[in-house]
C-alpha positions in Angstrom: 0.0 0.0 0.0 0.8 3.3 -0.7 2.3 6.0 2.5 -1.1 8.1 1.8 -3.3 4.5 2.1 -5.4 4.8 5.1 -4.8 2.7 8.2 -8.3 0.5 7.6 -9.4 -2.6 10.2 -9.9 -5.9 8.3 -13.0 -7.9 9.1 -13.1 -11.7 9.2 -14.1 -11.5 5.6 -11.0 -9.7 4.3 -12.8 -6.4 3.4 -12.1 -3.7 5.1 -14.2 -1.4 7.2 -14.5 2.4 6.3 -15.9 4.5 9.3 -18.1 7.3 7.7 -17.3 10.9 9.2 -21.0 11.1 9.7 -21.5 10.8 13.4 -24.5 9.6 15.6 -25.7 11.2 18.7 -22.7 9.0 20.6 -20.3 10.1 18.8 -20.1 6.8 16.5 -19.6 6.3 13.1 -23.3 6.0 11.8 -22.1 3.4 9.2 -19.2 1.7 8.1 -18.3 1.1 4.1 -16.8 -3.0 3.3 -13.7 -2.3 1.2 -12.3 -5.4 -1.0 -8.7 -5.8 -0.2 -7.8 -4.8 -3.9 -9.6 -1.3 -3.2 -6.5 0.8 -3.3 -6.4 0.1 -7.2 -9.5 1.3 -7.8 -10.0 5.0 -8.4 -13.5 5.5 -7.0 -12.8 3.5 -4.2 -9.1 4.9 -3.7 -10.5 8.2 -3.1 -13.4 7.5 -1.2 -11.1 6.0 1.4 -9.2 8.6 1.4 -11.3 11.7 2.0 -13.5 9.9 4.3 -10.9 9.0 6.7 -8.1 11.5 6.1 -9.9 14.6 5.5 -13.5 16.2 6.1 -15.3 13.4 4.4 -16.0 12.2 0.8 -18.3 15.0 -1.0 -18.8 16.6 2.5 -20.6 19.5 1.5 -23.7 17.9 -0.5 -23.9 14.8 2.6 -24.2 17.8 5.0 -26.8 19.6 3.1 -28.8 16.3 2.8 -28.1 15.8 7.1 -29.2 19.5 7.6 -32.5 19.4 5.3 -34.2 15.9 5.0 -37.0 15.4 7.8 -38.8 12.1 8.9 -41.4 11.1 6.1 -39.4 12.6 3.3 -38.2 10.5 0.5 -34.7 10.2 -0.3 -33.9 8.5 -4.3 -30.1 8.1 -4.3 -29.9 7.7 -8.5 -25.9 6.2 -9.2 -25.7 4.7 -5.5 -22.7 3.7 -6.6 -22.0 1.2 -3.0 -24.5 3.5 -1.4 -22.9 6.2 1.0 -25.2 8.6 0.5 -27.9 5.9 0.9 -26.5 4.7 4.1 -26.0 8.4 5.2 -29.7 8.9 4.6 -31.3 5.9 6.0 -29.0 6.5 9.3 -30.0 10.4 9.9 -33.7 9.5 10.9 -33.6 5.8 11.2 -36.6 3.9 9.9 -38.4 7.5 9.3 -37.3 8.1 6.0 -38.0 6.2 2.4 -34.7 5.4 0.8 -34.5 4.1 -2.6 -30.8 3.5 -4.7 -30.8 3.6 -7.8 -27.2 0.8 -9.1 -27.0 -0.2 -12.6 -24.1 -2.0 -12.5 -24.3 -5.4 -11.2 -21.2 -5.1 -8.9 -21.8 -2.4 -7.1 -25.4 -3.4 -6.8 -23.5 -6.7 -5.4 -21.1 -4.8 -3.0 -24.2 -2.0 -1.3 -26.1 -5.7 -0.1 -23.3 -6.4 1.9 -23.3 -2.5 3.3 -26.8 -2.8 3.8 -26.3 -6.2 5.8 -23.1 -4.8 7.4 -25.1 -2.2 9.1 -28.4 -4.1 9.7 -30.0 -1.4 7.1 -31.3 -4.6 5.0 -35.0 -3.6 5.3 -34.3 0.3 5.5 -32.9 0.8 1.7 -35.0 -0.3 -1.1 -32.2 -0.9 -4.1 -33.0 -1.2 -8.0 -30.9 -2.6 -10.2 -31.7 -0.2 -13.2 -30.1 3.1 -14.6 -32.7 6.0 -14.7 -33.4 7.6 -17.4 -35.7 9.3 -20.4 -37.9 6.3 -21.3 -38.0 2.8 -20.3 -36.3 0.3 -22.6 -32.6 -1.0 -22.5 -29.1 0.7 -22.7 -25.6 -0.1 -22.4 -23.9 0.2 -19.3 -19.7 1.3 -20.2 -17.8 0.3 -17.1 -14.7 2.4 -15.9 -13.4 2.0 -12.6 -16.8 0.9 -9.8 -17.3 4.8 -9.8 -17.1 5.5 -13.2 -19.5 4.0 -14.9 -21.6 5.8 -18.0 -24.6 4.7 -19.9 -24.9 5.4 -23.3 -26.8 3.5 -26.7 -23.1 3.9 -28.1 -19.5 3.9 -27.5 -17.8 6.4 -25.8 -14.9 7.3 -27.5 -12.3 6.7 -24.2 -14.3 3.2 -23.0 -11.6 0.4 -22.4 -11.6 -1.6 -25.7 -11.2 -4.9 -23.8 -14.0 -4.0 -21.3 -17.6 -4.9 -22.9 -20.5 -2.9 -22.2 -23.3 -4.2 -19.9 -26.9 -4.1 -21.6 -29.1 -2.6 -18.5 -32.5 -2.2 -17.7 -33.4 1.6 -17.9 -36.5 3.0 -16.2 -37.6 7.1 -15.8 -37.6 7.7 -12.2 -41.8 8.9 -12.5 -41.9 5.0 -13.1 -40.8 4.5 -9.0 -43.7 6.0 -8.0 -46.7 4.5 -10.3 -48.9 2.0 -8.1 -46.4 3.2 -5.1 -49.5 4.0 -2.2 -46.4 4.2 0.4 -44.4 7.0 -1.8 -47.9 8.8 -2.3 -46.9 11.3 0.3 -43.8 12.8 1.2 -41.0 15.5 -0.1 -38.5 14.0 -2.5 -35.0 14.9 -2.3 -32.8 13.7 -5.1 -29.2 12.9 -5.4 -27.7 12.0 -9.2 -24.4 11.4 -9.8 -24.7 9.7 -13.6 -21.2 10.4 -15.4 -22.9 12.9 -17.4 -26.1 11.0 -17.9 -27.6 13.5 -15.8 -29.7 15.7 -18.3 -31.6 12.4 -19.2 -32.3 11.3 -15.7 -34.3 14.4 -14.9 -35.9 14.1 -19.1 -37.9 11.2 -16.7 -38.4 12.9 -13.3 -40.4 16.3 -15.4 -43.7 14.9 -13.8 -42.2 14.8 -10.8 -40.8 18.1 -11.1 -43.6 19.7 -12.2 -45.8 18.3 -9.2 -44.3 20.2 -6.8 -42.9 17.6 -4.4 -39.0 17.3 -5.1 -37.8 20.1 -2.9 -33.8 19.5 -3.6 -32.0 17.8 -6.4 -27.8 17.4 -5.7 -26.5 16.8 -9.1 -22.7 16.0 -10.6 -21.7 18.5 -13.0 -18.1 17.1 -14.6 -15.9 16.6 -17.7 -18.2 14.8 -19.1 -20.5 17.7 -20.1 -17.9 19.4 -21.4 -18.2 17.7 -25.3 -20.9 20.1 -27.5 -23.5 17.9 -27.5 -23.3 16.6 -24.0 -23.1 20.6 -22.8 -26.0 21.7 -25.0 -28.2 18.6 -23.2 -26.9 20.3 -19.8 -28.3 23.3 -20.8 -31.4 21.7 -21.6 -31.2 20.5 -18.1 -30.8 23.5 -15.9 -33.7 25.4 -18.7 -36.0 22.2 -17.5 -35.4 23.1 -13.9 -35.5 26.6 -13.9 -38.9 26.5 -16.3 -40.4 24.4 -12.7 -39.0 27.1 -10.5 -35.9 25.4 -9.3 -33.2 27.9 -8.0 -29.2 26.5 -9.4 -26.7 26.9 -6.6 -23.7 24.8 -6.0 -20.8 24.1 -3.5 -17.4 25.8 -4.6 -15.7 23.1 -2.9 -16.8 19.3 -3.4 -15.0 17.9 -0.4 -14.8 20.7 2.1 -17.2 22.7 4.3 -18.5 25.7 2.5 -20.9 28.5 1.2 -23.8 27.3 -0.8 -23.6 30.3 -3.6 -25.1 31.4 -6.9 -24.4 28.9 -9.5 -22.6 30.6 -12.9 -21.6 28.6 -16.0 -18.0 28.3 -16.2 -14.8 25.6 -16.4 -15.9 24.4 -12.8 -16.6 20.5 -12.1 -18.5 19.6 -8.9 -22.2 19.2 -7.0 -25.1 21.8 -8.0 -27.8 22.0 -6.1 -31.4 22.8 -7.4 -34.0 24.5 -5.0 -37.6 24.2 -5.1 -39.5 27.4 -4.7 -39.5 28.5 -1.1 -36.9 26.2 -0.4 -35.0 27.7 2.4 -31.5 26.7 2.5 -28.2 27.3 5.4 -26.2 30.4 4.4 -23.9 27.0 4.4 -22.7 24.0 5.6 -20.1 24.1 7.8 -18.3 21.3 9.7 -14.9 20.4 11.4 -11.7 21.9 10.0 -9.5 19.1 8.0 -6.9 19.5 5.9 -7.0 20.7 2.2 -7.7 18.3 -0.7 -7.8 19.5 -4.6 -10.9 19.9 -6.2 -12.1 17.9 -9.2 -9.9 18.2 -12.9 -11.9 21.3 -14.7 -14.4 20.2 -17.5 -11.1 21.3 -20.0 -7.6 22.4 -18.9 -7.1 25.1 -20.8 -9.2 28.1 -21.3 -8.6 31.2 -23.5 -8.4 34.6 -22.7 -12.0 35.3 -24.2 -13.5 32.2 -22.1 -11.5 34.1 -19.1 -13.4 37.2 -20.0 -16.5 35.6 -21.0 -16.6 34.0 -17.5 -15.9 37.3 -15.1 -18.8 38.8 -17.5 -21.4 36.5 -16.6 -20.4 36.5 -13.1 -20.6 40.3 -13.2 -24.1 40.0 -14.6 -25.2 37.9 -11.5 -23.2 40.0 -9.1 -21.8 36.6 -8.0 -18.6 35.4 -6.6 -15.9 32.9 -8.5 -15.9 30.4 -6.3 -14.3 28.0 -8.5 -10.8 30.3 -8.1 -11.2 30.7 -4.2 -11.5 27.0 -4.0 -8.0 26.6 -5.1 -5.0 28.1 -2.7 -3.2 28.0 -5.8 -4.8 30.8 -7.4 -4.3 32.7 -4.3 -0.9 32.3 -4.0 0.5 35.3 -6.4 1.4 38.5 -4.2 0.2 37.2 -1.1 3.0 37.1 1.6 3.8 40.5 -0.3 0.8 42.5 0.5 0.8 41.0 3.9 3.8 42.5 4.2 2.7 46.0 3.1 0.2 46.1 5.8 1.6 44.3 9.1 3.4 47.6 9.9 0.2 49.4 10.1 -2.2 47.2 12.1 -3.2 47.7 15.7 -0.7 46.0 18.9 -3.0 43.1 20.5 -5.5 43.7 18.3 -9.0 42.3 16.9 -8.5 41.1 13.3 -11.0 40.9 10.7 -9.1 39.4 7.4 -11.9 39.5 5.1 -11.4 37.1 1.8 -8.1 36.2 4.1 -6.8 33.5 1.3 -3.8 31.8 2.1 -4.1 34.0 5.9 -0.7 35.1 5.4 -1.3 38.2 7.6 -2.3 35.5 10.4 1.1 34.1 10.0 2.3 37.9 10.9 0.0 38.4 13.8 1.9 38.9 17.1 1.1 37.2 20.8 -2.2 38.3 21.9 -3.7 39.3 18.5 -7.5 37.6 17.7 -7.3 36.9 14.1 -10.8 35.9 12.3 -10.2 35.1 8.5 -13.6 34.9 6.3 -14.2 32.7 3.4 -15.9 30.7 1.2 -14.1 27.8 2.0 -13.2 26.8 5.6 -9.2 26.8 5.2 -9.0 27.1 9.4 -10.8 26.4 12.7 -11.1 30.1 12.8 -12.7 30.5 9.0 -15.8 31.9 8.8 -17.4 30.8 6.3 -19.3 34.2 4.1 -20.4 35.6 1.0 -19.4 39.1 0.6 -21.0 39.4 -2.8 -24.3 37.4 -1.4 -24.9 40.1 1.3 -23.5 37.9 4.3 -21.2 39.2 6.5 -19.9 38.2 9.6 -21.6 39.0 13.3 -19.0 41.1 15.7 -16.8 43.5 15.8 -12.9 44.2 15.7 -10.3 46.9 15.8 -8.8 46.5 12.0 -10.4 45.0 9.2 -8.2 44.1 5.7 -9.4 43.7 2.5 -6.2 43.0 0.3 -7.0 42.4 -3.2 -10.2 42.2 -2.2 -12.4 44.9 -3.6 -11.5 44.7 -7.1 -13.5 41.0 -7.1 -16.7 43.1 -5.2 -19.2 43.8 -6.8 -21.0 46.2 -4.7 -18.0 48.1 -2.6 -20.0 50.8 -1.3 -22.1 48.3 0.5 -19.0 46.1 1.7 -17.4 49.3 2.9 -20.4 50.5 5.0 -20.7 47.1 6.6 -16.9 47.3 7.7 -17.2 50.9 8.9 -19.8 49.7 11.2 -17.9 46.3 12.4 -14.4 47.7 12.7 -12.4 51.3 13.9 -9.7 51.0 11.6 -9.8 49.7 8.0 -6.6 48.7 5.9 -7.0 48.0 2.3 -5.0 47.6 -1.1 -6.0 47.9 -4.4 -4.7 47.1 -8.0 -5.0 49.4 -10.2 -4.0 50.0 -13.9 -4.3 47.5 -17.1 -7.5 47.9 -19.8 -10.6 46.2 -18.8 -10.3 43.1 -20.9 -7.0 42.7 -18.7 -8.9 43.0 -16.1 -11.6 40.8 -16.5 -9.5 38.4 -17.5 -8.1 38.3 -14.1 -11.3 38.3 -12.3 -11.6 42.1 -11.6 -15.1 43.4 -11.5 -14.8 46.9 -11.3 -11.6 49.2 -11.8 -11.4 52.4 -9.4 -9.0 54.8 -9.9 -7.0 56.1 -6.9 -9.6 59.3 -6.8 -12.3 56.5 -6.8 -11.1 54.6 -4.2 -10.8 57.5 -1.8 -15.0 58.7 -2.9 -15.7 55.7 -2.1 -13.9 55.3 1.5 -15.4 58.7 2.5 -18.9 58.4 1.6 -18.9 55.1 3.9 -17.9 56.9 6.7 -13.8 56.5 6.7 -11.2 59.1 6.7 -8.6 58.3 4.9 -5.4 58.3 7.4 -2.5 57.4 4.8 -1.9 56.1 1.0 0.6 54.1 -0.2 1.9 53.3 -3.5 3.4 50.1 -4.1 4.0 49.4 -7.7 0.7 48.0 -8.9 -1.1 48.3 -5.3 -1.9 51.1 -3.7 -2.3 50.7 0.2 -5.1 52.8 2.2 -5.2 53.0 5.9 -8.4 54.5 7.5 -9.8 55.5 10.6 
């Protein structure tokens, strides 16, 4: 085994047993996964090992908005169970108070989430059909990749293992599930599909169901394999079907990681959207334990052009929403950082209350001296002292502090007057940089929203209330200290 392998107990059978991060009300692991002793060569499986045991759990986010929303009597269809943790996270949150039906194509895995379900006595609390969901009922083939990558499709994909056969699979829209069904007559649906890109079709079958009202949630996989024309222009087709019922598109910037739940925008980003029935109320997000960083999921294509760059910052200007696809990667944060951080150390506050708003990479935290309070705010909880905000989805955090920062922050805000009003009235000294300079394409293509001048900047500090102490210029930056 690899030095990153987790440290797994081995049953009697020779599988091993995966805790879940999921907890019960003791403290327990609410279910454990069987592993087969080859696991560690198996992508899917590799992985889910991994995060669920080394880090804050495998697709944390989405499990925690499933733990935070469904109630007993709702009715939970896990389509691509895969070897069913979301199933098993399901039918353990309320147990025996909630209808739980996986959806496993593939015979394996189908195989594999029995012995879960008799691991963890859940035999009679998951109903499991063997069939893919899709469009209309019929037959399809099932193209297998690793026991996590499997895709249905009538014909070949063009990267399917030539010596691996397809599987011909039964194929059923998910309105089917409920015909004749007295015990699923009432109840709210929450759906979870994870398809390998089969996803448009899936909910092509569940439009009744949509349209009736009842599904208040569907988590869904968006991934490189909508990225091919055809497959994007069915995508869509998808989010147009749900928004025509409705349904509100917001997604996790972070598949693995506590998080905001934020505005969804069309861009290079892979991960779990989340649609949201009118009325639907959801948490400002979904926090949990700090664990260490893990990399987000490949982009739909590695390399984008200047004009998608553009295209991108556009449309997220248009929405007045935040690219949470780039502040889900420390990489991107990386360029300047320990630089500006050094620009503004001198001039914050002995033993003071921090407030490091988008704090990044925290390298000012890394600066702060014995008996400092440093609070750094994100999307994505990088520390046990994140919290967790939206400065472009009017959230903000509760307190107050002696010195606020914002470095390179403003220039990716797209109301500042707001954001400045909110940190005259939570803090008694702000420190700021901006980056100035460069045409507007340049700047879009770097994620800028807006571009201020000097003269601007200084408008704009005043009319929220600060006075404007001392202004730097550092190449580029230009460094205001207010009172």
């Amino acid at each position: 085994m690899s030095s990153d392998t987790p440290q797994l107990e081995r049953g009697p059978d020779g599988f091993f047993r995966l805790p879940s991060f999921q907890k019960a009300a003791d403290g327990q692991p609410r279910f454990t996964l069987a592993l087969p002793p080859s696991y560690e060569q198996d992508p899917g499986l590799n992985i889910l090992a991994r995060l669920e045991s080394q880090h804050a759990g495998f697709e944390f986010a989405s499990r925690a908005f499933f733990d935070a929303h469904l109630r007993p009597g709702d009715i939970f269809i896990d389509v691509g169970a895969h070897i069913g943790t979301y199933s098993l996270a399901a039918a353990t949150l309320h147990p025996g108070q909630l209808k739980v039906i996986a959806m496993e194509a593939h015979p394996l895995n189908a195989m594999t989430m029995m012995r879960q379900l008799a691991q963890n006595g859940l035999q009679l609390d998951v109903e499991l059909v063997c069939a893919a969901a899709g469009a209309v009922p019929g037959l399809s083939k099932l193209w297998p990749y690793s026991t996590m990558g499997n895709f249905v499709s009538d014909t070949r994909p063009a990267d399917a293992p030539a010596d691996n056969p397809p599987l011909s699979v039964a194929v059923m829209p998910l309105t089917q599930l409920f015909e004749g069904r007295e015990d699923l007559a009432p109840g709210r649906i929450f759906l979870k599909i994870d398809v390998e890109g089969y996803e448009p079709e899936v909910l092509a079958g569940a439009d009744a169901l949509l349209a009736s009202g009842r599904v208040a949630a569907v988590v869904l996989e968006k991934s490189d394999h909508h990225a091919p024309a055809a497959r994007w222009t069915a995508f869509e087709a998808m989010i147009a079907q749900l928004e025509s019922h409705g349904y509100t598109i917001r997604w996790f910037p972070h598949l693995h990681l506590p998080c905001i739940l934020m505005p969804w925008v069309p861009g290079n980003e892979a991960g779990n959207l989340v649609a949201l029935a009118p009325g639907f109320a959801p948490l400002q997000s979904y926090d949990g334990p700090y664990a260490s960083y893990t990399g987000r999921p490949p982009p739909m294509q590695e390399d984008v052009s200047l004009q998608e760059r553009v295209a991108l910052t556009e449309r997220l200007m248009a929405a007045k929403a935040s690219d949470g696809w780039r502040w889900a990667d420390p990489r991107e944060m990386e360029a300047g950082a320990a630089e500006r951080a050094a620009l503004v150390a001198p001039h914050i506050p002995e033993r003071a209350r921090i407030l490091d708003l988008g704090a990044g990479l925290m390298q000012i935290g890394l600066r702060m001296k014995l008996g400092a309070v440093y609070t750094p705010v994100d999307l994505v909880r990088y520390a046990d002292a994140t919290v967790l905000a939206d400065l472009n989805d009017n959230q903000f955090p509760d307190g107050s502090w002696d010195c606020a920062l914002a470095l390179e922050l403003l220039e990716h805000i797209h109301d500042a007057p707001a954001l400045l009003s909110r940190i005259r009235a939570a803090a008694d000294t702000f420190i700021c940089t901006y980056r100035g300079g460069g045409d507007a394409q340049a700047r879009r293509a770097a994620g800028y929203f807006n571009d201020f001048s000097r003269t601007d900047m200084e408008g704009l500090l005043g009319a929220a209330g600060w006075s404007v102490e001392t202004v730097e210029e550092h190449g580029p930056h230009t460094l205001f200290v207010c009172r």
